[in-house]
C-alpha positions as CSV (number, residue, x, y, z in Angstrom):
1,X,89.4,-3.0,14.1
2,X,90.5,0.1,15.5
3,X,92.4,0.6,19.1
4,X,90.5,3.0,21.7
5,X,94.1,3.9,22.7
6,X,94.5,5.4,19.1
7,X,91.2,7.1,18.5
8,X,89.7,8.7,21.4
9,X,85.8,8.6,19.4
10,X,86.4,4.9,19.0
11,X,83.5,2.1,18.1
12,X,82.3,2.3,21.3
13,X,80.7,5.9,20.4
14,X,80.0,4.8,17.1
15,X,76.7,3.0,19.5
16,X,75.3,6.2,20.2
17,X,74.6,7.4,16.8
18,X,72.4,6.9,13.6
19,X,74.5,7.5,10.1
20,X,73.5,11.0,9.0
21,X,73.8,12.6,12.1
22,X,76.7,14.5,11.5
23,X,75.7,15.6,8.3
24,X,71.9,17.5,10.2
25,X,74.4,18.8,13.2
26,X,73.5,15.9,15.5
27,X,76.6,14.2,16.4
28,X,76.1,12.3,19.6
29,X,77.9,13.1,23.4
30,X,80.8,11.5,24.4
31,X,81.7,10.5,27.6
32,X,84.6,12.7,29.1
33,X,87.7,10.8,29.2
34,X,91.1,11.2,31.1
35,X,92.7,13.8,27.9
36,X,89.7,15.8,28.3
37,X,89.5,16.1,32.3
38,X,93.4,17.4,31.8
39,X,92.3,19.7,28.8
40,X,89.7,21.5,30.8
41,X,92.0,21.6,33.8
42,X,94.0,25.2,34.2
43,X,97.4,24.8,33.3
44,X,100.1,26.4,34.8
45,X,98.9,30.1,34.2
46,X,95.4,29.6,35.1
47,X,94.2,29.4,31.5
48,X,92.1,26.5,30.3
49,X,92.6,24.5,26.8
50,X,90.4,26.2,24.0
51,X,90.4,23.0,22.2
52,X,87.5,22.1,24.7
53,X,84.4,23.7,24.6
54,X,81.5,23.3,27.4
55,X,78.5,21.7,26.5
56,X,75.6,24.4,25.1
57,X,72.0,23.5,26.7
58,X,69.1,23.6,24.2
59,X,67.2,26.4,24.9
60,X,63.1,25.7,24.7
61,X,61.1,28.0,22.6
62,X,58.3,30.1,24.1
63,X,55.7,27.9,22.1
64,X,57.2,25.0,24.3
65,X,57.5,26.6,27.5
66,X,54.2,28.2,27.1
67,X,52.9,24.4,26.0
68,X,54.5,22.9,28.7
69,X,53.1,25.0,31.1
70,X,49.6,24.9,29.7
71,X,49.8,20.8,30.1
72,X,50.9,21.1,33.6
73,X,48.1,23.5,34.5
74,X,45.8,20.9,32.6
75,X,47.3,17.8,34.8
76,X,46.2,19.5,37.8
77,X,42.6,20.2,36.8
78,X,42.2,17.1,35.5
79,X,43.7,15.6,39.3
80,X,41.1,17.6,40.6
81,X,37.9,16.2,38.1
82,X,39.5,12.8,38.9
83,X,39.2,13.7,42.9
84,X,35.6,15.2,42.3
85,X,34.7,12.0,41.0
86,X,36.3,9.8,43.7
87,X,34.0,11.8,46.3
88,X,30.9,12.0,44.6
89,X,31.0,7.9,44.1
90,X,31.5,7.5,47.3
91,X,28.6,9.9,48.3
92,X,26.0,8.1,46.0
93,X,24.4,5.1,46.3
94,X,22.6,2.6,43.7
95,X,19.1,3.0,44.1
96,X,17.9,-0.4,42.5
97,X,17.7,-4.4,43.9
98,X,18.8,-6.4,41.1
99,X,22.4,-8.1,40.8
100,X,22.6,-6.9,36.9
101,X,22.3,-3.7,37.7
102,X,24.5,-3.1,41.0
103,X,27.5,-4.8,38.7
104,X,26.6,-1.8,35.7
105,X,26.3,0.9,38.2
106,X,30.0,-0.1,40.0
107,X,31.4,-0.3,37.1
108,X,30.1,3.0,35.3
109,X,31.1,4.7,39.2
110,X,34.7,3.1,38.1
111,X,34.4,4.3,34.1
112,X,34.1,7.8,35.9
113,X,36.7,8.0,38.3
114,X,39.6,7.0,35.6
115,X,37.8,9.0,33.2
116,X,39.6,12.1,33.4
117,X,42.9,10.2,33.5
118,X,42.1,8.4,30.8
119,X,41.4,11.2,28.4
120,X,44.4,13.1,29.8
121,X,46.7,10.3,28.4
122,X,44.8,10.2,25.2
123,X,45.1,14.0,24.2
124,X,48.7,13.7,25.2
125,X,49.3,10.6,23.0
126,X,47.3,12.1,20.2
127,X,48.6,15.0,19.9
128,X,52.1,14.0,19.3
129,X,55.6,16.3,18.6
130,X,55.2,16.8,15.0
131,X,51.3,17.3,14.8
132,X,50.6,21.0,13.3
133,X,49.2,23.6,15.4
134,X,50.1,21.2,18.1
135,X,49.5,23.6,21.3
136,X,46.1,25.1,20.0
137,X,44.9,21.5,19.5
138,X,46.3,20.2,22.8
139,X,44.3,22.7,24.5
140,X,41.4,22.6,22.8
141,X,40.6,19.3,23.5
142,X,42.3,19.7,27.4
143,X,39.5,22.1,27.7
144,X,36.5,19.8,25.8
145,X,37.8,17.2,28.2
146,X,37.5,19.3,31.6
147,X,33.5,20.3,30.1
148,X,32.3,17.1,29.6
149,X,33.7,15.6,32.6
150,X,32.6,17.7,35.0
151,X,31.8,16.1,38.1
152,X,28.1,17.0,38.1
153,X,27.0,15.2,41.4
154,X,29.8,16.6,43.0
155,X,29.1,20.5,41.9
156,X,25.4,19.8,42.4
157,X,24.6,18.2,45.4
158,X,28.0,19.9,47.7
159,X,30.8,17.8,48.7
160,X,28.9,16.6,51.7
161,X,25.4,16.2,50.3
């Protein structure tokens, strides 16, 4: 077994990393130590060690910051279907006397307030990282999503009926 006090990327890094990773340019972080708090410290002329470098951010690509913007934008329109929902089941009232179908109305009132929320999560689960043409997909079916969900009583009858 090997002494941390002889190799500073001991076993306990080897944790943080799959076998390969070195080989595709994906070695994992280490945790700064005492050697490299003094390496990045100026020495006595002001000049720090080259033998550490800083960290480089990954920088996202426009297709991500463009996606990620899009699903934002998407996650507030869908809030704002869900909230059209919430007030227009609260403004409507079952029109029928019969236990069976109170119980089926309630719960289609409930199917349509987590509706919107519920095919929110969906698109973004299917629509995963690797999926092809992964933006255009994402908000194609964001869009189909905000059509048929539409909160109809809502739009039709006014927010205060």
């Amino acid at each position: 077994m090997r002494d941390a006090t002889t190799d500073p990327a001991d076993p306990d890094d080897e944790a943080l990393h799959w076998a390969g990773d070195e080989a595709r340019g994906q070695a994992a972080p280490r945790l700064a130590t005492a050697s490299d708090a003094d390496a990045t410290a100026p020495d006595a002329q002001g000049e720090v060690s080259a033998a550490v470098t800083p960290a480089v951010r990954p920088t996202r690509s426009r297709a991500e910051t463009a996606g990620l913007l899009a699903t934002g934008i998407f996650a507030g329109l869908y809030l704002a279907v869900t909230v059209g929902w919430v007030i227009s089941v609260q403004q409507l009232g079952y029109p029928g006397l019969d236990l069976a179908g109170e119980i089926m109305w309630q719960f289609a009132e409930f199917l349509a307030m987590v509706a919107p929320a519920l095919w929110f999560l969906a698109v973004h689960t299917l629509t995963p990282e690797g999926t092809r043409h992964r933006g255009i997909k994402r908000v194609g079916w964001f869009a189909l999503g905000l059509g048929v969900l539409v909160p109809w009583p809502f739009l039709l009858l006014g927010a205060f009926g």
